[in-house]
C-alpha positions as CSV (number, residue, x, y, z in Angstrom):
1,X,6.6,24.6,33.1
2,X,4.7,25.6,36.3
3,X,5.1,24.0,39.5
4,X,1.4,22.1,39.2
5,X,2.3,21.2,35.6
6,X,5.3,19.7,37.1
7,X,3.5,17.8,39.8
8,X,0.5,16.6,37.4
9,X,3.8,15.5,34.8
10,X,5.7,13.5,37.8
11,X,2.0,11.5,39.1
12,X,1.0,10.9,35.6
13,X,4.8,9.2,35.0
14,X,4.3,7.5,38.3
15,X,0.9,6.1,37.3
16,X,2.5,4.5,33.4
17,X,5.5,3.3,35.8
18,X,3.0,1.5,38.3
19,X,1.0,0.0,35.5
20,X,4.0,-1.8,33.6
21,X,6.5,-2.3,36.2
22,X,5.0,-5.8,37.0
23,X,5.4,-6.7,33.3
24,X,9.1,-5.5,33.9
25,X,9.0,-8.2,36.7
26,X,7.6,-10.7,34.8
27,X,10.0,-10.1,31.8
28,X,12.8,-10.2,34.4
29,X,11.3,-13.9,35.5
30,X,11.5,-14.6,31.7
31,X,15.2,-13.7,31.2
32,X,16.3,-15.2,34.7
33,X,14.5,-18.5,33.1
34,X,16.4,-18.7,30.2
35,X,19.3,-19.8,32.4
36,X,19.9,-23.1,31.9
37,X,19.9,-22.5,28.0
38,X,23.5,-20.6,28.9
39,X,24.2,-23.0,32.1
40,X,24.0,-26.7,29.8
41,X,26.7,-25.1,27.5
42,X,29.2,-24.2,30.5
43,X,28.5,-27.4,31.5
44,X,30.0,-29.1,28.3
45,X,33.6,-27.0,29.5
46,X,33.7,-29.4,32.8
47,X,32.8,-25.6,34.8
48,X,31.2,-25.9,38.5
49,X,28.5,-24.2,39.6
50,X,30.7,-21.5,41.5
51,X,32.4,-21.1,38.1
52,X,29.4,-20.1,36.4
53,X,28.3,-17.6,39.0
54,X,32.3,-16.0,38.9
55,X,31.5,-15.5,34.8
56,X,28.0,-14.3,35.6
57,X,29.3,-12.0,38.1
58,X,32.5,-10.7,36.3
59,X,31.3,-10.2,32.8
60,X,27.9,-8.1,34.4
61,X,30.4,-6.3,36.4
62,X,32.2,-5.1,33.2
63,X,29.6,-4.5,31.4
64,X,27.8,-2.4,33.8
65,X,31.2,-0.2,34.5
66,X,31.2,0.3,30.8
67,X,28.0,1.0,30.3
68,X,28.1,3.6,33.3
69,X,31.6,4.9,31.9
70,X,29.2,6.1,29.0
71,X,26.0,6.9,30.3
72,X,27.1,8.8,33.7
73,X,30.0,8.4,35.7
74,X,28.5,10.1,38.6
75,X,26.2,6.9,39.2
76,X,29.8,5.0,40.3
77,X,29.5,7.3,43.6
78,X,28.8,6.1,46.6
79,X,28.5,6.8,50.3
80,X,30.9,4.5,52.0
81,X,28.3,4.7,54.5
82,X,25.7,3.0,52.6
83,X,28.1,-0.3,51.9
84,X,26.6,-2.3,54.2
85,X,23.2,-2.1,51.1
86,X,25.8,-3.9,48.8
87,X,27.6,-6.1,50.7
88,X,23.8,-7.2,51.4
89,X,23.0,-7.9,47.7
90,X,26.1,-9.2,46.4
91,X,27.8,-11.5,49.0
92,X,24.4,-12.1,51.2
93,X,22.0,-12.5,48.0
94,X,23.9,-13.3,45.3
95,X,26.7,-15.2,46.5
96,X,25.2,-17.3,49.4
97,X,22.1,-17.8,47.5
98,X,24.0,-19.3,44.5
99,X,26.0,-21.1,46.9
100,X,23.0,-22.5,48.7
101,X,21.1,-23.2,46.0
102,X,24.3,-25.1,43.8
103,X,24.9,-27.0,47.2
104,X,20.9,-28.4,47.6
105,X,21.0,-29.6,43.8
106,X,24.1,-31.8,44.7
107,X,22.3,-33.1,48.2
108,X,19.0,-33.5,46.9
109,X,17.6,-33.0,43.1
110,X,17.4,-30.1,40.9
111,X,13.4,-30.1,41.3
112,X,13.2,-30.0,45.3
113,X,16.3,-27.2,45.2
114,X,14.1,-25.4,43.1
115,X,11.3,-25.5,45.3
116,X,12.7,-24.7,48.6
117,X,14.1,-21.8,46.7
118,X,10.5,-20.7,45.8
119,X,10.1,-20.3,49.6
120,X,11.7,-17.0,49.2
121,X,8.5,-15.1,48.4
122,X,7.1,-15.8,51.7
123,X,10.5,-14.7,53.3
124,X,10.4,-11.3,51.5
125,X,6.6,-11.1,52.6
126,X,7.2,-11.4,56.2
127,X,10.5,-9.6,56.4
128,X,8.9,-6.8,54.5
129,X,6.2,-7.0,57.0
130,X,8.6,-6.7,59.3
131,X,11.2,-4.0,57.8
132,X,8.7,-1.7,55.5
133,X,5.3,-2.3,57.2
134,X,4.1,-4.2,54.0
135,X,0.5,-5.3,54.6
136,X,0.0,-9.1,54.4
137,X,-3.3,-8.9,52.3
138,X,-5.8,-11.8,51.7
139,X,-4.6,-11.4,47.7
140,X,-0.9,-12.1,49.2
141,X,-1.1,-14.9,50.8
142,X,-3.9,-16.2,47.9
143,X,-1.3,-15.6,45.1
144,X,1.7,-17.0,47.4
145,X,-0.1,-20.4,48.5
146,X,-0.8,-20.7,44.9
147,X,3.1,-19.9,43.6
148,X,4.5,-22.1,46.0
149,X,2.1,-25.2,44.9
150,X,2.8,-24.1,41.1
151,X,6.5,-25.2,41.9
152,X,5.8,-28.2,43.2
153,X,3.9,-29.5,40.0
154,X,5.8,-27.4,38.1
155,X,9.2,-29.1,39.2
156,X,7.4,-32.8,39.5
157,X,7.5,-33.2,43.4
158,X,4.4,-33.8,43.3
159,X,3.9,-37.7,42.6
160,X,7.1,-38.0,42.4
161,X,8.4,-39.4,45.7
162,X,11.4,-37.4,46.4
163,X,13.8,-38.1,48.9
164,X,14.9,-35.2,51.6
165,X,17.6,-35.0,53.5
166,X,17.4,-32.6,57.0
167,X,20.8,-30.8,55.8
168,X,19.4,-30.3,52.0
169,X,16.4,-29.2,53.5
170,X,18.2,-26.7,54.8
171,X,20.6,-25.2,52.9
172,X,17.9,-25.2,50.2
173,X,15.8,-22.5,52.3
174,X,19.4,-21.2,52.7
175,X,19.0,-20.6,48.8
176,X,15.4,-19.4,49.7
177,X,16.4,-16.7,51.7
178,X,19.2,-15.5,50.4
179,X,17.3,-14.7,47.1
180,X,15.3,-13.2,49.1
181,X,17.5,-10.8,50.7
182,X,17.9,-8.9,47.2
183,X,14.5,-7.5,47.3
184,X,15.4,-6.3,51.0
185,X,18.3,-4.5,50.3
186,X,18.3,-3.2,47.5
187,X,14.9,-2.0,48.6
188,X,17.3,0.0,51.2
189,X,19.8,0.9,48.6
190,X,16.5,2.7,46.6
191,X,15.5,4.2,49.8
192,X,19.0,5.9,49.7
193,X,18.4,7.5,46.5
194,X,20.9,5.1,44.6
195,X,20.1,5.1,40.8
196,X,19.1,1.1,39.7
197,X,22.3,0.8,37.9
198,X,24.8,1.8,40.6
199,X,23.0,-1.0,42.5
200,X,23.5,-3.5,40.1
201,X,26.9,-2.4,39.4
202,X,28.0,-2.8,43.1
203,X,26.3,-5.2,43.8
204,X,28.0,-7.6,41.0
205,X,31.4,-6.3,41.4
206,X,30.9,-7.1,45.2
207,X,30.0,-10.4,44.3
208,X,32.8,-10.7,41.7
209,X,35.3,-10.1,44.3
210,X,33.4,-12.5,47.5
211,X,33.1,-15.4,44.5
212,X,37.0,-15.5,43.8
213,X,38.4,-18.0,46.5
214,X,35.7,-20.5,45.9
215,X,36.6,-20.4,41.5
216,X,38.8,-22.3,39.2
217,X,40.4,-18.8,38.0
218,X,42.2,-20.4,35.3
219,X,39.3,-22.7,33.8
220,X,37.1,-19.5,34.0
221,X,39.2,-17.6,32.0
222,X,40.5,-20.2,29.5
223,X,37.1,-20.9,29.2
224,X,36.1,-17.3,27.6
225,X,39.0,-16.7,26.0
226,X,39.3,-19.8,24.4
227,X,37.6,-18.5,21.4
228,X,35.9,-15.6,20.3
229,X,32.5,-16.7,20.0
230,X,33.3,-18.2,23.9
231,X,34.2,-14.8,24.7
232,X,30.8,-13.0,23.0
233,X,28.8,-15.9,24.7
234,X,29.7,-14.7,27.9
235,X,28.8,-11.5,26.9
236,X,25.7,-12.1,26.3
237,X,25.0,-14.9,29.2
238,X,25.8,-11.4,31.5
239,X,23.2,-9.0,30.0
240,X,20.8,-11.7,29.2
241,X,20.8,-13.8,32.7
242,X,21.6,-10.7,34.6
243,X,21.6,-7.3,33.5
244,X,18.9,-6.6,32.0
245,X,16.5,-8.6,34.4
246,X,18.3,-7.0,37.5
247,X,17.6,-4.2,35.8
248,X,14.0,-4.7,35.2
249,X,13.3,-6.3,38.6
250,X,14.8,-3.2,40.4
251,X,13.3,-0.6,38.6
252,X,10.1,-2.2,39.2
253,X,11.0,-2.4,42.9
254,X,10.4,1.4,42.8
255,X,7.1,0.4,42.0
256,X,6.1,-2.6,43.3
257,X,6.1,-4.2,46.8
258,X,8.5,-6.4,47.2
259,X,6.6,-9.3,47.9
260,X,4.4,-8.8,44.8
261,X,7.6,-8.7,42.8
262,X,9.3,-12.0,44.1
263,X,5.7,-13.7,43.6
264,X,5.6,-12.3,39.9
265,X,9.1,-13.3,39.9
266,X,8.2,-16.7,40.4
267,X,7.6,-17.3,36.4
268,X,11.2,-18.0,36.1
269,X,10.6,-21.8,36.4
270,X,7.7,-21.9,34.4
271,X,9.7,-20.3,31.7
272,X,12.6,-22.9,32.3
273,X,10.1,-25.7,32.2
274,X,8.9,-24.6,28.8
275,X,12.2,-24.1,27.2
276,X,13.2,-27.5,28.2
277,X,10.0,-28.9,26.7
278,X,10.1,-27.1,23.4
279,X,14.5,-27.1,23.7
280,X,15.8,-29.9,24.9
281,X,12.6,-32.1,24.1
282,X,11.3,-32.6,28.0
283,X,8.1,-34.4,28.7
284,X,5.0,-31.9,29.3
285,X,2.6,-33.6,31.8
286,X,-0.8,-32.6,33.4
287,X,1.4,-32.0,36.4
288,X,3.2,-28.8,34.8
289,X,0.5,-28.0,32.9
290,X,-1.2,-27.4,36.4
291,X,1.8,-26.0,38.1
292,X,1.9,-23.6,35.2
293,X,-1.6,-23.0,35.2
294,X,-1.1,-21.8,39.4
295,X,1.8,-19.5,38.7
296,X,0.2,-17.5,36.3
297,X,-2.7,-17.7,38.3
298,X,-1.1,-15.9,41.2
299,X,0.6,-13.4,38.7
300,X,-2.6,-12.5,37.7
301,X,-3.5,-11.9,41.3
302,X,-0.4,-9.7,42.4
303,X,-1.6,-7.4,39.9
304,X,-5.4,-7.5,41.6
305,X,-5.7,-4.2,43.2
306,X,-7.0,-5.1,47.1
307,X,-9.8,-2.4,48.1
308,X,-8.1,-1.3,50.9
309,X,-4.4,-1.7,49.6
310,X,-3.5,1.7,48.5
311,X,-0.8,3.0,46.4
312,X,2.6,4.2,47.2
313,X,1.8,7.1,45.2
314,X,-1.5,8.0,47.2
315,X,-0.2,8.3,50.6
């Protein structure tokens, strides 16, 4: 193959990869919504919330190592230079956002944590503004806006008279912005040249190891080894809750900016909205049909070209 038959190949790969990496973000939203379908069974073993983020971590851990044992071992190398990318996603995303967020449900209500975690779209827009020189386009702030008030109805703040404390307020953008951090660094980690699955696998075994001193060790792992079809379950709560939409959401990092991604993102509690309806038999009102109605709204809009927004693969 010639050198211009090599370039045409790579732009024309580049161009599928730019057209359905935000429906690899959206089906990431999708599998991170499908959460509480896993979490409600835990729940039943007497787990906490920490518990449930040790099993998440551990079991994706292992199954990534595996999968990388396989697949390419070379992809387990890292700079120890570059471990400050890592430590970023797994102990100040992943742990101190599911720490944050499992600490606002218990000072406020599961609806307004949810919310205040939503504010980490605008957190990645300005600190990619910031970081990466993302432009803050008219579309942006359009689709954000509309996200944001899509979780309110979605969620049932609105009309519903919630109480807030200060401190819940709080820690709940805690949970805001530490989700937000993962877009950040593992932006950096890309940046590096680091494959999406040696992110992912560090930054899960990272979180493995930070998770430990705040877990019931002993519940945990009486709790998946208990039985067989425990043990499977947690299998499957791993690459369903996390490693395939980790996966999905990074690779489309590669192709996506990042606040575009943690908007489209934001269908993950439209999807857990809807699986509680049709589920667990939740009441569908004309507030979630609206909020709904605004999430996919702004979807729609992250994937709205702007005029003078150009692509990555143009400059």
């Amino acid at each position: 193959m010639t050198e211009p038959d090599y370039i045409s190949l790579a732009f024309r790969k580049a161009s599928i990869m730019k057209r359905i990496a935000p429906w690899m973000i959206v089906t990431a939203g999708v599998l991170w919504g499908s959460m509480g379908i896993f979490v409600k069974r835990y729940d039943t073993f007497g787990l906490t919330s920490m518990d449930i983020v040790a099993i998440r971590a551990v079991t994706t851990t292992f199954l990534m190592l595996g999968f990388l044992l396989i697949y390419n071992r070379r992809l387990l190398k890292i700079r120890w230079k570059d471990w400050w990318c890592f430590f970023g996603t797994g102990i100040l995303s992943i742990l101190f956002f599911g720490f944050c967020y499992f600490t606002a449900i218990k000072m406020t209500s599961l609806s307004v944590a949810a919310v205040l975690l939503y504010t980490a779209p605008a957190m990645v827009m300005l600190l990619s503004r910031i970081l990466f020189r993302e432009k803050i386009t008219l579309h942006k702030l359009v689709a954000l806006a509309a996200t944001f008030a899509g979780c309110i109805f979605v969620t049932g703040i609105a009309g519903g008279g919630q109480a807030m404390s200060f401190s819940g307020i709080l820690v709940g953008l805690g949970a805001g912005f530490g989700y937000a951090l993962y877009s950040i660094f593992s932006r950096y980690a890309l940046e590096r040249g680091y494959h999406t699955y040696t992110i992912i696998f560090y930054t899960f075994l990272v979180a493995a190891i930070g998770v430990f001193p705040f877990t019931n060790v002993v519940g945990v792992v009486n709790t998946m080894t208990a039985q067989v079809s425990m043990t499977l379950f947690s299998l499957v709560f791993g690459l369903v809750s996390t490693v395939l939409p980790y996966v999905l959401y990074t690779i489309g990092l590669k192709y996506v900016e990042n606040c575009k991604a943690s908007i489209i993102a934001s269908v993950e509690p439209v999807v857990a909205t809807i699986l509680g309806i049709v589920l667990f038999g939740e009441r569908l009102t004309i507030n979630v049909g609206i909020g709904i109605a605004l999430v996919l709204g702004a979807i729609v809009l992250c994937n709205k070209k702007d005029k003078n927004d150009k692509s990555r693969f143009e400059k």
